[in-house]
N, C-alpha and C positions, 0 to 999 in steps of 0.2 A: 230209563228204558221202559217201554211200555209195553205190554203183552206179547201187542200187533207184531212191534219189532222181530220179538223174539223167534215169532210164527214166521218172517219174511228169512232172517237168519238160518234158518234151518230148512229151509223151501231150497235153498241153494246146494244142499249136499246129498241127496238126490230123492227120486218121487217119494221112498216111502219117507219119508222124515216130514213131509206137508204133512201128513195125516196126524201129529199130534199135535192134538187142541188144547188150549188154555183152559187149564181147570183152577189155580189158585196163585193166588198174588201175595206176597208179604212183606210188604215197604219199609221197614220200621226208619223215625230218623234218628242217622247215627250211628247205625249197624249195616248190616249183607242185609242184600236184596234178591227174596228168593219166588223162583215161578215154577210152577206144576205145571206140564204137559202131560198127557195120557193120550194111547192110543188107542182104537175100539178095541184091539186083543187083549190090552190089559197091562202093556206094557207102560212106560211111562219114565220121562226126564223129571229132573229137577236142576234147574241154574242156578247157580250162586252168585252172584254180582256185587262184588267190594272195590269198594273205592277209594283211596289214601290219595290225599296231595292230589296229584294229574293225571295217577296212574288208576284206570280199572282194570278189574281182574275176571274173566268170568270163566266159572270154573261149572263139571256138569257130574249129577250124577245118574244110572242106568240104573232100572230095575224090571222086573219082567211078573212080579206080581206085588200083592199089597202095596197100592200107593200110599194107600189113606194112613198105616202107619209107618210110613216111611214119609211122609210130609209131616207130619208130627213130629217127628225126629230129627229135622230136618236139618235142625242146627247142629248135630254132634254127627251128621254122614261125613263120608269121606268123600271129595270131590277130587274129580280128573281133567285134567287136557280133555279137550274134544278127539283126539285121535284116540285117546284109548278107549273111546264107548262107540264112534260111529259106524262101525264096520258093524257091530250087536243092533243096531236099527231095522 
């Protein structure tokens, strides 16, 4: 999954969810694959993307200030369903 995607995925659930931009990528191989969006308010996603066998999982978390240490963090947050954060967009 590539950034772009991530940015097209989230264009679809409605205007404001375009506005957040790709700020960090963390591929590792063999582990979750995780992407930082931020919005200019300060708000900001993080995705989680794990993959087992055929099955992906992509899981999201919400936060509304300190990105920077909360992507640091990134591996011990707790991640949700898309319905439980989209409506807080």
């Amino acid at each position: 999954m590539q950034v772009t995607d991530v940015s097209y995925q989230l264009h679809g659930s409605g205007p404001s969810a375009a506005d957040y931009k790709p700020s960090d990528r963390d591929e590792p191989a063999g582990g979750p694959k995780y992407y930082g969006l931020v919005h200019e308010s300060g708000r900001f996603l993080i995705l989680k993307e794990t993959i087992t066998s055929d099955i992906t999982t992509t899981r999201y978390y919400f936060g509304n200030t300190a990105y920077t240490t909360s992507w640091t963090a990134r591996a011990s947050l707790d991640y949700v369903y898309w319905y439980a954060i989209k409506d807080a967009l």
